[in-house]
MDAnalysis code that builds the backbone (N, CA, C; Angstrom):
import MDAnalysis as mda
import numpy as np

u = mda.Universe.empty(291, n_residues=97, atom_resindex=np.repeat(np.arange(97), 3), trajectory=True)
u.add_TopologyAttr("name", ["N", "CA", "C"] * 97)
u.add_TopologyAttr("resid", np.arange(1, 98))
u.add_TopologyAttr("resname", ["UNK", "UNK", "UNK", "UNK", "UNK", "UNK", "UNK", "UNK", "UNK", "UNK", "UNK", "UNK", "UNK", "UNK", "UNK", "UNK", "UNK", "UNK", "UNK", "UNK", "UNK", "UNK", "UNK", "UNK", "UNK", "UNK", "UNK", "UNK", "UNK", "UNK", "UNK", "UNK", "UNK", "UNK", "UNK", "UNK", "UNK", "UNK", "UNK", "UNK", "UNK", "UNK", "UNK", "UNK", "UNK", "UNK", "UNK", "UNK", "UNK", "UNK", "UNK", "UNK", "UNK", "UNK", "UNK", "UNK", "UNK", "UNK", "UNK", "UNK", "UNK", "UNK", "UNK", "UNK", "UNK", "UNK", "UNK", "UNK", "UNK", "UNK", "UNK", "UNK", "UNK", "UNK", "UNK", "UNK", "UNK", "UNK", "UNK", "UNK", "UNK", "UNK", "UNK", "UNK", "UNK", "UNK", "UNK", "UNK", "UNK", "UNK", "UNK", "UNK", "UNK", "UNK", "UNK", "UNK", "UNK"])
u.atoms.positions = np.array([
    [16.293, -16.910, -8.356],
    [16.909, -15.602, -8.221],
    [16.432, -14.698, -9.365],
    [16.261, -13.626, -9.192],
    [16.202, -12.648, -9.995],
    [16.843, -12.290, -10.837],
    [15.988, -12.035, -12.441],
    [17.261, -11.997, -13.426],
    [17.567, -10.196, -13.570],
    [16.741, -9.702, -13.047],
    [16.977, -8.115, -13.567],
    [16.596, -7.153, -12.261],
    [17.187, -5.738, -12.426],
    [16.718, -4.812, -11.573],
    [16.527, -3.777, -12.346],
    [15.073, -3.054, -12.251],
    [14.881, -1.868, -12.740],
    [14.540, -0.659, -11.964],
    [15.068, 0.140, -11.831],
    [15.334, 1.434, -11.202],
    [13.928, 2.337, -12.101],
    [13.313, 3.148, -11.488],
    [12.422, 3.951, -11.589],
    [12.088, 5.187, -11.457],
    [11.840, 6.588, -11.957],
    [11.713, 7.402, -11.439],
    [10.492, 7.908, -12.658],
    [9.058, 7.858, -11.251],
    [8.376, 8.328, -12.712],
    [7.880, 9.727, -12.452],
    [7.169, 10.653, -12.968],
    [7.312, 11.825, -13.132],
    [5.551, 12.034, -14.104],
    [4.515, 12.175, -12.746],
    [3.242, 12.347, -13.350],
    [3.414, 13.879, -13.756],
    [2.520, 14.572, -15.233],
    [2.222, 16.231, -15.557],
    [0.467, 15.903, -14.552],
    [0.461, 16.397, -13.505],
    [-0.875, 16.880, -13.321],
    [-1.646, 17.754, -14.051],
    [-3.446, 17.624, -13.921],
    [-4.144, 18.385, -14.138],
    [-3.883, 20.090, -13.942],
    [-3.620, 20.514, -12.964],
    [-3.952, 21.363, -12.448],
    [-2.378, 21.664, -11.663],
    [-1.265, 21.610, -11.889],
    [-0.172, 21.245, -11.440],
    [0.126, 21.282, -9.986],
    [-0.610, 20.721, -9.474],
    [-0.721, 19.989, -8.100],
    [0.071, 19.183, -7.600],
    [0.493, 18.934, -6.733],
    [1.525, 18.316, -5.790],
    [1.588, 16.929, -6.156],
    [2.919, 16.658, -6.918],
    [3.327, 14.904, -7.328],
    [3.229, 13.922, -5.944],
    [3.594, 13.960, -5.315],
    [3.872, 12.993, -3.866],
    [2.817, 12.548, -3.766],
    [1.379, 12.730, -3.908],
    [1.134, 11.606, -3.613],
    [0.240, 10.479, -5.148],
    [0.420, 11.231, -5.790],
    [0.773, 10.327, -7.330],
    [2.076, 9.064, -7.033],
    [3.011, 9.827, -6.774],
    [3.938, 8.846, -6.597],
    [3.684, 8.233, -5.698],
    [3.188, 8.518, -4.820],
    [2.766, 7.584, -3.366],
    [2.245, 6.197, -4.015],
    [1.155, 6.831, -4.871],
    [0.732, 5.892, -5.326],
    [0.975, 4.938, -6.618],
    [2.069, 5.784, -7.275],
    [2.834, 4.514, -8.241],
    [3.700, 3.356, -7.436],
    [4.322, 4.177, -6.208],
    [5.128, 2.760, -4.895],
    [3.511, 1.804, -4.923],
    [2.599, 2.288, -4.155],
    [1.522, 1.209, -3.975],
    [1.253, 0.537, -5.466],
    [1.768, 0.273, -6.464],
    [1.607, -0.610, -7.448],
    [2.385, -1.444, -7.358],
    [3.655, -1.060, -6.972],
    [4.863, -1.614, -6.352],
    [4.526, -3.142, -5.410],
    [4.645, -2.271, -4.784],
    [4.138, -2.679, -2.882],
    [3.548, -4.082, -3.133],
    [2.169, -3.854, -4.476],
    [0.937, -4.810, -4.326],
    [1.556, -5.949, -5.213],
    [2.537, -5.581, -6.133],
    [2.984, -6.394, -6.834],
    [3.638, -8.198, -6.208],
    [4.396, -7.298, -4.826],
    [5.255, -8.462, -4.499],
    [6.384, -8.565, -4.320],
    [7.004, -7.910, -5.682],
    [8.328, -7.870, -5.927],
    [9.387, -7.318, -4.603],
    [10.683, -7.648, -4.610],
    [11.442, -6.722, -3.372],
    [11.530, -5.023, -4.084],
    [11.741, -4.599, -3.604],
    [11.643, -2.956, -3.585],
    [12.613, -2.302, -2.787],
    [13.028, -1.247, -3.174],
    [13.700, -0.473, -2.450],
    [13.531, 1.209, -2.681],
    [13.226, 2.354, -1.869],
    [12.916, 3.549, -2.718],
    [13.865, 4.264, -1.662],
    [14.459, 4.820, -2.566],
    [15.233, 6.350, -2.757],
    [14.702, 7.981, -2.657],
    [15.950, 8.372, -2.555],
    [15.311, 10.051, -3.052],
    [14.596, 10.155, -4.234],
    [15.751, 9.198, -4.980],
    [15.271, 9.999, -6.690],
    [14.483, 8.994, -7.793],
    [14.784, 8.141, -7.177],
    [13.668, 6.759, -7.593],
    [13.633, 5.118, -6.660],
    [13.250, 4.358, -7.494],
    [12.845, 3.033, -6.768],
    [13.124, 2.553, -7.729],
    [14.085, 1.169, -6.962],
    [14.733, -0.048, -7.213],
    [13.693, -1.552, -7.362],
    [13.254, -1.662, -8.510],
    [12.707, -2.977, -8.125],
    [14.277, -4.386, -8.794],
    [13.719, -5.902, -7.774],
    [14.251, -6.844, -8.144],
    [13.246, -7.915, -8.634],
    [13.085, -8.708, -9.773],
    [12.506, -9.421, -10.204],
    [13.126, -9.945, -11.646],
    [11.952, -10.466, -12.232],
    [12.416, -10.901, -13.166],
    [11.891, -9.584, -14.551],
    [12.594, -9.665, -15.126],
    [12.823, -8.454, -16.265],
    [11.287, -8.524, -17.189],
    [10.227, -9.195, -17.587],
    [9.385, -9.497, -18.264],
    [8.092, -8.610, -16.892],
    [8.344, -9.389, -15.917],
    [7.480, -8.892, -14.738],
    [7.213, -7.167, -14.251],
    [8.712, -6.879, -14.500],
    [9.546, -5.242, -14.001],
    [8.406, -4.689, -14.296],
    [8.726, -4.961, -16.399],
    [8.155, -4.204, -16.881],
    [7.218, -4.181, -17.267],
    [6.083, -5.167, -16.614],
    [4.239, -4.937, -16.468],
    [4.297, -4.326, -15.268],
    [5.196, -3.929, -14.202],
    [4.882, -2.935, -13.312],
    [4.945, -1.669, -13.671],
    [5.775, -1.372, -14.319],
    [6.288, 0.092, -15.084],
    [4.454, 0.151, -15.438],
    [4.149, -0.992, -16.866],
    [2.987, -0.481, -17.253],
    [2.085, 0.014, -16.822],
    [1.737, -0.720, -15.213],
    [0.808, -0.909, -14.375],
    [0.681, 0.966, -13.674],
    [2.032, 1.068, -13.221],
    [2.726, 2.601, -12.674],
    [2.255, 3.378, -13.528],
    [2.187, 3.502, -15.037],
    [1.838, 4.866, -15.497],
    [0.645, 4.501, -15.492],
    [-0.249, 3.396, -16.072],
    [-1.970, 3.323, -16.190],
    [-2.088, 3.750, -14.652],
    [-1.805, 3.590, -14.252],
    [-2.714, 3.867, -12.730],
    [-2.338, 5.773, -12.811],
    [-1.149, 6.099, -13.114],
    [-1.042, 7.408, -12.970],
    [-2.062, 8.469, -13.967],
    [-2.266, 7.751, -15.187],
    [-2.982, 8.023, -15.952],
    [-4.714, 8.093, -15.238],
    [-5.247, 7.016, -14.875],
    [-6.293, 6.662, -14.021],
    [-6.799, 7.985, -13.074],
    [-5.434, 8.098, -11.976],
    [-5.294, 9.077, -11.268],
    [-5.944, 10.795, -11.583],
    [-5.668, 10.527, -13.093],
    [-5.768, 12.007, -13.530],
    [-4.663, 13.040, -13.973],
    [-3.233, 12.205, -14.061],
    [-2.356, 12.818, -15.269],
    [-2.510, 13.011, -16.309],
    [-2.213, 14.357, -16.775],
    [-1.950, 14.243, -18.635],
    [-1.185, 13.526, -18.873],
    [0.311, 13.414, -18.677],
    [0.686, 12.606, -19.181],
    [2.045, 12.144, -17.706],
    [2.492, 11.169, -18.557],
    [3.759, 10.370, -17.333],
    [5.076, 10.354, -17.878],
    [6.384, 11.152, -17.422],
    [7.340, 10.450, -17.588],
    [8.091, 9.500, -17.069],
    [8.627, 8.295, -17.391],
    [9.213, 7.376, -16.855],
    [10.577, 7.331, -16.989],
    [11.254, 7.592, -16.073],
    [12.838, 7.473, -16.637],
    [13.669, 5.869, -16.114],
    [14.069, 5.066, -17.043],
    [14.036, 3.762, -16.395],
    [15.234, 3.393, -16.340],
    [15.827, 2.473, -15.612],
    [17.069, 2.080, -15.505],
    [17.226, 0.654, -15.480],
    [17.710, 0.036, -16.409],
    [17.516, -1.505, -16.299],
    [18.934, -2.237, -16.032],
    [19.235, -3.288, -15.437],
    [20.090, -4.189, -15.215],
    [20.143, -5.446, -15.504],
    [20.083, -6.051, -16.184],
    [19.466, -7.473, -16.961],
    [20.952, -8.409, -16.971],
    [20.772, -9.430, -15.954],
    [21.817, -10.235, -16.137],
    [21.143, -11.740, -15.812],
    [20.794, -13.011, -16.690],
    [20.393, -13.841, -16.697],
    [20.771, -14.847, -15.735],
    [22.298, -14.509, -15.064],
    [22.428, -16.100, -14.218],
    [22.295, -15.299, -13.142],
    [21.427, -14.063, -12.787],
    [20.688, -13.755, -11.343],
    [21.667, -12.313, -11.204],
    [20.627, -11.448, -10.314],
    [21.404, -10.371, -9.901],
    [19.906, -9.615, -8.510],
    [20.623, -9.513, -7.411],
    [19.989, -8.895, -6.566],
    [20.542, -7.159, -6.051],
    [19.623, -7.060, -5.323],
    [20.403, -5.621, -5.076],
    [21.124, -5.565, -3.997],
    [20.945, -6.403, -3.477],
    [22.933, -6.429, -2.291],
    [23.808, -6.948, -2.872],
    [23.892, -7.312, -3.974],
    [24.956, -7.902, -4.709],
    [25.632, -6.779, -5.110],
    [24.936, -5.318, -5.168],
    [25.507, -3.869, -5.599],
    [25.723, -3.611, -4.458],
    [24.696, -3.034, -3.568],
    [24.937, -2.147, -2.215],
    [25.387, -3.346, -1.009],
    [25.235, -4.268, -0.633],
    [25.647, -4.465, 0.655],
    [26.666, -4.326, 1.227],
    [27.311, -3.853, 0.196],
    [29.027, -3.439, 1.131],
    [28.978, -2.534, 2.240],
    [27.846, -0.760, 1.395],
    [27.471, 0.183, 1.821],
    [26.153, -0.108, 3.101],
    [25.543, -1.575, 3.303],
    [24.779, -1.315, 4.135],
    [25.402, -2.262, 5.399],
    [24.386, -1.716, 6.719],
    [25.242, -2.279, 7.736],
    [24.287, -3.596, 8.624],
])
């Protein structure tokens, strides 16, 4: 089981201040390739894994945004770290059907 969930919302400065979506498109596809379960939102994305892993995706998310052709990246992160396991229906499944 998963010891952590980190919530995500990252926030590329373009070159040329050009349309984020599909920057972010492509920070999910770091996601995606990773493995991990996922979940995305309006305002960010939920990963479940283990807490050491999360956050070589985070890393992975801004180098690639960087790659892309951002000046720079903000990351706003949200962590949940509980060692004897925590998933994300253990929060929402009440709310899902």
């Amino acid at each position: 089981m998963a010891n952590a969930l980190v919530s995500i919302q990252i926030i590329p400065k373009t070159k040329n201040g050009e349309d984020v979506i599909p920057y972010v498109d492509d920070a999910i596809a770091v996601i995606e390739e990773s493995g991990v379960n996922y979940e995305v939102n309006p305002l960010e994305t939920t990963m479940e894994g283990e807490l050491s892993d999360l956050f070589k995706i985070v890393e992975r998310m801004n180098e690639k945004m960087i790659a892309r052709g951002s000046v720079n990246v903000i990351s706003q992160i949200k962590v949940l770290y509980q060692p004897q396991g925590i998933e994300m229906t253990d929060l929402t499944g009440k709310y899902r059907s």
